[in-house]
C-alpha positions as CSV (number, residue, x, y, z in Angstrom):
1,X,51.8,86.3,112.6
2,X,53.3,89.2,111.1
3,X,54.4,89.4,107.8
4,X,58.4,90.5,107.2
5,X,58.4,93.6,104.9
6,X,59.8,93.3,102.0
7,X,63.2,95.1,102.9
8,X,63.7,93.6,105.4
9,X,63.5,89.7,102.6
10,X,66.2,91.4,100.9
11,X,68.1,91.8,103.5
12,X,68.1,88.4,104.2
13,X,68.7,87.8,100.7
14,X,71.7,90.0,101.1
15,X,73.5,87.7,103.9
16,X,72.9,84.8,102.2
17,X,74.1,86.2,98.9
18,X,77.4,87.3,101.1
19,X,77.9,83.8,101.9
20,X,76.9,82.2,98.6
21,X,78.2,84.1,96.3
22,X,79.8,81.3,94.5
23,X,76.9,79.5,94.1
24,X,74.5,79.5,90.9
25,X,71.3,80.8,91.0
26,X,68.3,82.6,89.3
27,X,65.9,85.3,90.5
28,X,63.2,83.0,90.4
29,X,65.1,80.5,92.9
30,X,66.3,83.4,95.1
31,X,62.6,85.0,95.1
32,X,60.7,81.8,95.7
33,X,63.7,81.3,99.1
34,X,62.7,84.9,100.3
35,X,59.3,84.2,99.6
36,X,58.5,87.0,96.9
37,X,57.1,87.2,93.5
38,X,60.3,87.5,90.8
39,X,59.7,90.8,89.6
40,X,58.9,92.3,93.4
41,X,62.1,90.7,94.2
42,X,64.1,92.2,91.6
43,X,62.5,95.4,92.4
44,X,63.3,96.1,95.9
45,X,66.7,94.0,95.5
46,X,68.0,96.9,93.5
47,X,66.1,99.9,95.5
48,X,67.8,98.6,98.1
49,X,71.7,98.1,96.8
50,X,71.5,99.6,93.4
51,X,72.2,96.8,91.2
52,X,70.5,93.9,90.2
53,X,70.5,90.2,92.1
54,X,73.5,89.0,89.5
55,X,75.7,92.1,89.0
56,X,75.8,92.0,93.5
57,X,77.2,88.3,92.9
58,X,79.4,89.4,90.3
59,X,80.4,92.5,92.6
60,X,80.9,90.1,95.6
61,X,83.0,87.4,94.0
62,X,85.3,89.8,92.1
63,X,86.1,91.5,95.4
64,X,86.6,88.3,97.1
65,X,88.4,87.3,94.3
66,X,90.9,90.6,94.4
67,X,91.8,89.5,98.4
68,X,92.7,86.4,97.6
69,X,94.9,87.2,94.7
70,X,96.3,89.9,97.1
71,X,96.3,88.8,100.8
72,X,96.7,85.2,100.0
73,X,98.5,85.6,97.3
74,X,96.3,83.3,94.7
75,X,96.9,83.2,90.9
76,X,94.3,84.4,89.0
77,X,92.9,81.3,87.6
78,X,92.7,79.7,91.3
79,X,91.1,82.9,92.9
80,X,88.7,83.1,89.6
81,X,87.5,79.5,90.1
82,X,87.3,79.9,93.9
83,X,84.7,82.0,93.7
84,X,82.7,80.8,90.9
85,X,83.6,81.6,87.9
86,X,83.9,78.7,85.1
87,X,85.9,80.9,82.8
88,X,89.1,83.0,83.5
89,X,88.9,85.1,80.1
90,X,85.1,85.9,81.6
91,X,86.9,86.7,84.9
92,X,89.4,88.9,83.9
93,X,87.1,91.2,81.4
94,X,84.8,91.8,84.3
95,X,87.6,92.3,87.3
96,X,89.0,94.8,84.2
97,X,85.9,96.3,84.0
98,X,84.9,96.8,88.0
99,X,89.1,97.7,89.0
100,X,90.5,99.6,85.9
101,X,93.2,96.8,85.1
102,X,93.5,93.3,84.4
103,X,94.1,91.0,87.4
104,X,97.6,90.2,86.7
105,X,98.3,93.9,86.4
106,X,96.4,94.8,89.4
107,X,98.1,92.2,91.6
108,X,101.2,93.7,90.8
109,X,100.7,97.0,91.3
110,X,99.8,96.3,95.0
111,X,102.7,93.9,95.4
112,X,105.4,96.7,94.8
């Protein structure tokens, strides 16, 4: 049997990631489902995408997060806890950080 290369673990790890992204996890768990070492995992997770196991979840739910606030209209406390995060202050420092305004603001400024 052949063995799957190691991008092509990582890409697996991707999809799930895409449809777990609420979910918690650590490396260890993720690398021990994708049947890697820890550190190999980590390695070729961000060759591959840049960024580390936990900063793609973070990038994946705040995106998700943004459509819901502004395609289904959610409040920000509702989209934040949809997707997995257990504190809105938390929330709205990071969705801050990755869109260049708070939520609130941001939802706004695409409703006008």
């Amino acid at each position: 049997m052949k063995k799957k290369s190691s991008t092509h673990k990582i890409a697996k790890a991707i999809e799930w990631l895409k449809t777990h992204y609420s979910d918690r996890f650590s490396i260890d768990d993720l690398a021990v489902k994708f049947h890697m070492s820890p550190s190999s995992f980590y390695h070729h997770f961000r060759c591959l995408t840049t960024m580390s196991p936990l900063q793609y979840q973070k990038w994946l739910r705040l995106n998700e997060a943004r459509r819901l606030m502004l395609t289904e209209n959610l409040d920000v406390t509702s989209a934040a806890f949809r997707v997995g995060y257990e504190s809105v202050s938390q929330f709205t420092r990071e969705y801050h950080r990755l869109f260049g305004n708070p939520p609130l603001k941001d939802k706004k400024l695409h409703s006008e």
